[in-house]
N, C-alpha and C positions, 0 to 999 in steps of 0.2 A: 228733540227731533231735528231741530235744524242744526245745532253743535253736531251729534253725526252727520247728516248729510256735507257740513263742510267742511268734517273730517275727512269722510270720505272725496270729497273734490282736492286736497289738499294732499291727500295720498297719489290721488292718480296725477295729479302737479305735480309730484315726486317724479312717476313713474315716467309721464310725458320727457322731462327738464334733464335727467338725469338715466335713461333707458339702458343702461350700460352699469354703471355706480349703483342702482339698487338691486338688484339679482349678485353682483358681487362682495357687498356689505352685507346684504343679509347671508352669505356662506360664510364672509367672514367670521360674522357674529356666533352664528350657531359652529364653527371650528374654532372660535375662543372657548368660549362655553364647555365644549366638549375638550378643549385641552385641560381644563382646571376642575373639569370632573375627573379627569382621569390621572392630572397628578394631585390629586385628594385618594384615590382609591390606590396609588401607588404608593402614596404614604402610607395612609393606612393600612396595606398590607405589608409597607418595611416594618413598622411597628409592630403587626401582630409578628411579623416573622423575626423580627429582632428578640420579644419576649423570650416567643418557645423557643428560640435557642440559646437564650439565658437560661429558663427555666429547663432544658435539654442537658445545658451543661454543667448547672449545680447539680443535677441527678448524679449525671458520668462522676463528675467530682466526688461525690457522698459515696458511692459505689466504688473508685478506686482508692478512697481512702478507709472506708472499711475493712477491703481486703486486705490493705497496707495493716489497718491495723491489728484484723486477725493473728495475722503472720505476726507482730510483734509481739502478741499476747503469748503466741507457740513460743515462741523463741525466749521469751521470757522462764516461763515457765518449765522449758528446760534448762534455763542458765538457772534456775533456782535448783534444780533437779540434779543438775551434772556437778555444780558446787558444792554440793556436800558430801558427792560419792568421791572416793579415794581415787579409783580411775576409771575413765572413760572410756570402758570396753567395747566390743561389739553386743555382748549379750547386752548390755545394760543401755546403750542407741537402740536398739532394736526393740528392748522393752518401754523405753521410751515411746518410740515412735508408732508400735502397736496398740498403747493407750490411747495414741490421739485422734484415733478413727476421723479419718479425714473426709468428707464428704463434698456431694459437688462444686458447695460454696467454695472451693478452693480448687477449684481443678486447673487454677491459671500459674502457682505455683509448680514448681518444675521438684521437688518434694524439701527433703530437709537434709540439712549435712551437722556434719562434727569434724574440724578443723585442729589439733591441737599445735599447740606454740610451743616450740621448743627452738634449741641453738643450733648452728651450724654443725658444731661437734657431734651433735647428739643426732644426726641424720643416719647414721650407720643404726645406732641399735635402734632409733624406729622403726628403720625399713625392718629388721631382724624381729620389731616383737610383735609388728603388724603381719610378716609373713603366719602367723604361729595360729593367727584368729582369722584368717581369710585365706582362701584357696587363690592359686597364683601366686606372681612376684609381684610387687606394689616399689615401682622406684619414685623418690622424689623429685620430679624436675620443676622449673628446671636445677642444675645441679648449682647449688648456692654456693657464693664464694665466701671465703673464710672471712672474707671484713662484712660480711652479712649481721644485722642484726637480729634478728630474726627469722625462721623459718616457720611456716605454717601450710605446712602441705593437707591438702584435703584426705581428710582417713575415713570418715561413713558417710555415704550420701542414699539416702532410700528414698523413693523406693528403684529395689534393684533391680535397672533395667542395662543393656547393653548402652544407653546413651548415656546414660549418666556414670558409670565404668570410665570412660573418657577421662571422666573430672579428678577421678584417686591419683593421688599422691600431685598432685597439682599445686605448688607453692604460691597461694595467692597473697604472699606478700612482698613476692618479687614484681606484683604488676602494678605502677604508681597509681591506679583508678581506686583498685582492690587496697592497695596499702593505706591511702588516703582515709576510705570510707574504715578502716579497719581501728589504725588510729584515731579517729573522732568518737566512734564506737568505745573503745578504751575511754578516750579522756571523759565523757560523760557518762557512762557505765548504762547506755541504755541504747536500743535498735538502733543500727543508721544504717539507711540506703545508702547504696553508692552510686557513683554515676552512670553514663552510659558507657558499656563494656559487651564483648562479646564471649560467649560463655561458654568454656570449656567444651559441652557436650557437644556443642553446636558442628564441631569438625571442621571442616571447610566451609559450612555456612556465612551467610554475614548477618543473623538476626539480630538487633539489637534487645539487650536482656540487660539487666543488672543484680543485684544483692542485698540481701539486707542481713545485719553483723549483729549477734550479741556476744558481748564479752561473758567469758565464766572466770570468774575468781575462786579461787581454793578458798573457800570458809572457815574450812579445818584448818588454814593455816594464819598464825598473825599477822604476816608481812602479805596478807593479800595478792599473791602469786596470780598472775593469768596463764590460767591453765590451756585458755585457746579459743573456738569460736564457735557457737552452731549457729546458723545461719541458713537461709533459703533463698536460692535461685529464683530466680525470675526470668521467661521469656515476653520484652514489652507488649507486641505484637497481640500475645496471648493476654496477658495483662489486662490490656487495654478492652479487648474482644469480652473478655468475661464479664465487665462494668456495663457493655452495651446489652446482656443478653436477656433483658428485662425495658430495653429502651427502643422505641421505635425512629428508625435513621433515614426515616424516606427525604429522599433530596437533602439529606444531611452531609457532609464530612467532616467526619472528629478527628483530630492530630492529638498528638502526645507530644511535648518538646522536654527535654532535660533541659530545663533551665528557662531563660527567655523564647520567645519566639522569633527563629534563627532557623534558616532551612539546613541549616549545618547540625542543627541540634535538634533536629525531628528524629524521634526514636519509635513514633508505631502512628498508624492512619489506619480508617478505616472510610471507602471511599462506596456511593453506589453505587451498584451495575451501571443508572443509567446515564452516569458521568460520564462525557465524551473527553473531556482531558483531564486524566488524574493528574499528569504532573503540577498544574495550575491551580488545582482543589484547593480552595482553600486562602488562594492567594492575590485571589481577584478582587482587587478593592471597590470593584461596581458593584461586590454582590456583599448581605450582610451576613455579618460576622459579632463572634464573641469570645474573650477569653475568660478563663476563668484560672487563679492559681492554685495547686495539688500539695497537697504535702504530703512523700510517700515516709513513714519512720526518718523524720525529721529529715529530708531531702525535699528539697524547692523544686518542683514540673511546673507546668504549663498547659494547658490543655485549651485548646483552638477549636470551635466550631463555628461551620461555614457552612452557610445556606449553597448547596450544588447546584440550586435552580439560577441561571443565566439573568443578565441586567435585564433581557426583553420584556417588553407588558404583558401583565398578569392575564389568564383567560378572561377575568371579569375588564381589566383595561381594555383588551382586545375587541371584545363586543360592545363597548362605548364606544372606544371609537370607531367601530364600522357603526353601529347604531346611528352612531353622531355625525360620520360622511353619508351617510343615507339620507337622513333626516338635513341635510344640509343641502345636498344634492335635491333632493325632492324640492326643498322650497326656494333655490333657486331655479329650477326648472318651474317652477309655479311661479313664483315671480316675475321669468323670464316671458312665460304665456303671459301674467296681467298685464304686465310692460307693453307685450305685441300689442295686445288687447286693447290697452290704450292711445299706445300710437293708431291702431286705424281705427279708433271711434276718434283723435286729435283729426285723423284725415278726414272721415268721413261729416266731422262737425266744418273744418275747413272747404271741403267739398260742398257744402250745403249751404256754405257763408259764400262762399262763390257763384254759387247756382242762383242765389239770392241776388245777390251783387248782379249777376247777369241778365235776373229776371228784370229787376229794376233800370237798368241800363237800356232794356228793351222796350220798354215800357217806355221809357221819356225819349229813347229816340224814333218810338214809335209816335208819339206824341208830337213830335216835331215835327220828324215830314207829313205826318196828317195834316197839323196845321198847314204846312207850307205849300204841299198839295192842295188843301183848301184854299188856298188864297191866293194859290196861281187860277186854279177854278175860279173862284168870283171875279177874280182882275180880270180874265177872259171871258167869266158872262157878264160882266160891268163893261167891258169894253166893247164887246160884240153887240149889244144890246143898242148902248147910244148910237153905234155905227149903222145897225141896221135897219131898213126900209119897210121891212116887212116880216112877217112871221118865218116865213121861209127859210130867210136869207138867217134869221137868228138862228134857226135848229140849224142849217148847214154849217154854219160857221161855230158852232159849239161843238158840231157830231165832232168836226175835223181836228179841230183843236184839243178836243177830250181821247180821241184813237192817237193824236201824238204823241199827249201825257203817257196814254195808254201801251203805245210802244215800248218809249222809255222804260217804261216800268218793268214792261215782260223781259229787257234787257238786265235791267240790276234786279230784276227775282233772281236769272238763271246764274248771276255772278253772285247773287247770296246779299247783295245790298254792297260788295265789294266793288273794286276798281272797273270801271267798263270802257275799252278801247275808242278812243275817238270815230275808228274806221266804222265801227259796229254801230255806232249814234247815227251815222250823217248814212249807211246804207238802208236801215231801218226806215229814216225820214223822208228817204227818198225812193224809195225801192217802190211804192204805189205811182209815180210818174215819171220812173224813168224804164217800164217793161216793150216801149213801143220802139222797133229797129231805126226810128226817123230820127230818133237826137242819138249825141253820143254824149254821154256820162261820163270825166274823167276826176277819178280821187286819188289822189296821190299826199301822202307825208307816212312819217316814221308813225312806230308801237309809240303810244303815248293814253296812257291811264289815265282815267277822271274820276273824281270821287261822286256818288250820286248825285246828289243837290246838282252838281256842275254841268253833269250828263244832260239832267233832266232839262237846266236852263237851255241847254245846247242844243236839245231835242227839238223845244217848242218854237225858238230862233232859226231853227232848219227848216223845220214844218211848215212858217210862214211863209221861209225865201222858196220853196219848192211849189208851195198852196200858187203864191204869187206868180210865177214862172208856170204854171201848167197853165192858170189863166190867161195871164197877160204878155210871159216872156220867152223866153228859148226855150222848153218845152211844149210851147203851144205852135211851134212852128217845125216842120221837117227842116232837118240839115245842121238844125241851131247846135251848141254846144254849152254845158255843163263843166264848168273845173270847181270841184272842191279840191282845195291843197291846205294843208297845215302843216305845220314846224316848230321846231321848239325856240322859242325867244334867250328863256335863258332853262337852267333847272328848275325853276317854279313857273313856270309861265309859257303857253302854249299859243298861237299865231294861226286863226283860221280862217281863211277867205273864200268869199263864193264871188263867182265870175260868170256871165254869162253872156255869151256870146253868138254871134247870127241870128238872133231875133228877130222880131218888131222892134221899131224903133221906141223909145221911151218917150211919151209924153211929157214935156215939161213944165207946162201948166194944171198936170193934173192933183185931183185934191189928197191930202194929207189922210189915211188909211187907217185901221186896226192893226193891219200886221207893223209901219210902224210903229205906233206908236206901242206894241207888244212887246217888238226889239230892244227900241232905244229905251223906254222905262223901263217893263219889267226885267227883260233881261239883264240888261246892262246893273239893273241894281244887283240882280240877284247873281252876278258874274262877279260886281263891285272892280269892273272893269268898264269904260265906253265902248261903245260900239262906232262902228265907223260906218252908214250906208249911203253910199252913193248913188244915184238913178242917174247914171248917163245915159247920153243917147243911143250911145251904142249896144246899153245892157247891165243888168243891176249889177252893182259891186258891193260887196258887202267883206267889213273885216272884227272879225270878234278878238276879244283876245279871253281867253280860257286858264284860270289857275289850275295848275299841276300842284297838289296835294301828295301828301305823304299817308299811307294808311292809319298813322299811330295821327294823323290831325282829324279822322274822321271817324274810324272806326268803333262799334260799339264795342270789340272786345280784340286787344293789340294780341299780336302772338307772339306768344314768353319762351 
């Protein structure tokens, strides 16, 4: 129980010490937190997304190299077919090709041909024995030169469509792409693609397409003669499309490359709708990616896929992190209230240690001018007593001396127990015998502040010379005159004298009094200055001298 509770004091220590630093730390913390949540789920989802596009691409893979291989199975089996027939007519292409009922799986083949290899010389009577089995004139271009090694112009291609018409009599072994794949085909006597080529039918298009070659050998004969080539077109584009149409490509892009991956050597894409720049598909290396390599009839591809979805965070990163500025944002906003919270319960306990502080303060200087108060009362009923004659004379002498204190007093209530003007003491003390037109009253000195205690001694010193003077001296007589004057001696120290003048004369054998001996003891101690009174004959003189106090020497509570 008490481990929390000074858990709890040790938090709001935080909150108090640090009102600024804890509402900031904690955003920070919960925006770490939330950063490393969210590249943990970026990871994991390059991982998942890295898979499926491996697992995406050995599919494409397995699906272009099937087709690849269909086609060399055709192709085969007609170089088996066309090698042991004596010659390669159109009836006997045609009967070929009607056997091999082609169906969908193939519809990315552009169909099948028969190529036959003959010499330069021998161009004239092919054109002559091809016109005999085909409708039209069938010329060989282009037209081979006699240092030619070969000619192999395209003779059947099915099926018989006006595009592929194009491709007859077409010498594809005047073109280095075609002659290339044609030759390797020869030298290992089995399928080979050929590279990236644009294909006859295509006209003025620019698709890229290529071929695949098998050689026929005359069987019938010993010396193993090649008779020429059947072979099947390819449009890539198409190619490519067919292997996908069993695969789902959302936010996918698949490339095809002849060879490495080279944007010189991209031969088909396939990009989706909702790709904002196809040309960069693919190519962005903040997004993930896979290759995987193809072998189309022993020819090296490349096949490239690429995540189309952008470097930005994932929907699920996206709701973490607004989650996570939320949840951040809230508990510095929480924090920020404990924090207030704390500051004004720090004020309000500071405020109360003050008030305390204050109470106390009042208390002991209530304490003190009580005493002091009391004990100017008993010095003046201790004094008045011995002096007096009679009952009478005691209560008179007590009422007067206690309406002085009493004055005083109603003076430092109305200033709050703060500074009270010299002027204000010495009008007060005197203002009950000096109301009659017969005397003249003069006060004269500067603004000059007393601190209580000083007042009050001041009071009771005034009270006597005035008590005295209405009995005995210039206010007991028409004409007389009154001077209080004061001035400052120095900055601590005030200079007050009473003067009276046109009297009665002063007796100077008369006896020693209360009032002085009120002056010169009490007062004078409690001024902790002497007094000066002189009884001349011409009228009391009296000189105090009054400490000038600074409020921070007296005051129960200094202003900050």
């Amino acid at each position: 129980m008490n481990s929390a509770a000074d858990d709890i004091r040790q938090s709001r220590r935080w909150l108090v010490l640090y009102p600024r630093f804890v509402p900031l730390a904690i955003f920070l913390a919960i925006a770490a937190i939330t950063a490393v949540s969210i590249f943990a789920i970026e990871r994991g989802e390059r991982e998942r997304e890295q898979a499926e596009l491996r697992e995406l691409a050995r599919g494409v893979v397995g699906a272009l190299e099937r087709r690849g291989n269909a086609s060399s199975a055709y192709l085969r089996a007609g170089a088996a077919l066309f090698g042991t027939a004596g010659e390669v007519n159109a009836t006997v292409f045609r009967r070929f090709i009607s056997e091999l009922r082609f169906d969908s799986d193939y519809r990315s083949a552009e169909g099948f041909g028969w190529a036959v290899a003959i010499r330069p010389e021998e161009v004239a009577e092919f054109e002559a024995s091809v016109q005999e089995e085909t409708p039209g004139r069938m010329r060989v271009e282009p037209v081979p030169s006699s240092s030619a090694e070969l000619v192999v112009p395209v003779t059947f291609l099915q099926p018989d469509t006006e595009r592929n018409r194009r491709a007859l009599g077409f010498d594809m072994y005047s073109e280095p792409i075609r002659r290339a794949a044609m030759d390797e085909a020869v030298k290992n006597a089995r399928p080979t693609a050929s590279g990236r080529i644009i294909l006859v039918q295509e006209g003025t298009g620019t698709d890229a397409g290529f071929l695949i070659y098998m050689p026929v050998f005359d069987s019938l004969s010993a010396e193993r003669r090649l008779k020429g080539f059947i072979y099947s077109p390819f449009n890539t584009q198409d190619f490519l499309e067919s292997a996908l149409e069993m695969q789902s490509l959302t936010s996918r892009v698949v490339r095809l490359y002849n060879g490495p991956v080279a944007e010189s050597n991209l031969v088909a894409q396939t990009i989706p709708e909702t790709r904002v720049d196809a040309n960069t598909a693919g190519n962005n290396n903040d997004v993930s990616s896979v290759t995987e390599d193809v072998l189309i009839a022993n020819h090296a591809m490349t096949l490239k896929v690429t995540s189309s979805r952008n470097s930005f965070l994932s929907n699920l990163s996206m709701l973490t992190l607004l989650f996570g500025l939320l949840i951040a944002s809230l508990l510095m906003v929480v924090a920020r209230l404990l924090t207030q919270q704390a500051l004004e319960d720090r004020a309000s306990l500071d405020w109360l240690e003050e008030q305390n502080s204050i109470r106390n303060s009042l208390t002991r200087e209530l304490n003190h001018r009580v005493k002091n108060t009391l004990a100017n009362v008993l010095s003046i009923v201790s004094l008045t007593r011995r002096r007096a004659t009679n009952l009478d004379d005691f209560a008179t002498g007590i009422d007067g001396r206690i309406r002085a204190l009493s004055a005083t007093h109603d003076l430092l209530t109305q200033s709050e127990w703060g500074t009270t003007p010299i002027r204000s003491v010495v009008e007060a003390e005197i203002a009950p015998y000096a109301r009659s037109a017969d005397n003249e009253v003069v006060l004269d000195g500067p603004a000059v502040e007393l601190a209580p205690n000083d007042a009050l001694s001041l009071g009771l010193a005034l009270h006597e010379l005035a008590t005295n003077a209405a009995k005995f001296g210039a206010l007991s007589q028409p004409g007389a005159k009154v001077s209080v004057k004061w001035s400052l001696e120095h900055d601590r120290l005030a200079r007050v004298e009473w003067i009276e003048e046109g009297g009665p004369a002063v007796p100077q054998d008369r006896k020693r009094g209360f009032g002085t001996d009120l002056i010169e003891k009490i007062v004078a101690h409690e001024l902790k200055h002497p007094v000066t009174l002189d009884f001349d004959a011409s009228g009391v003189r009296c000189v105090l001298l009054v400490p000038v106090r600074k409020p921070s020497d007296f005051a129960m509570r200094a202003v900050k």
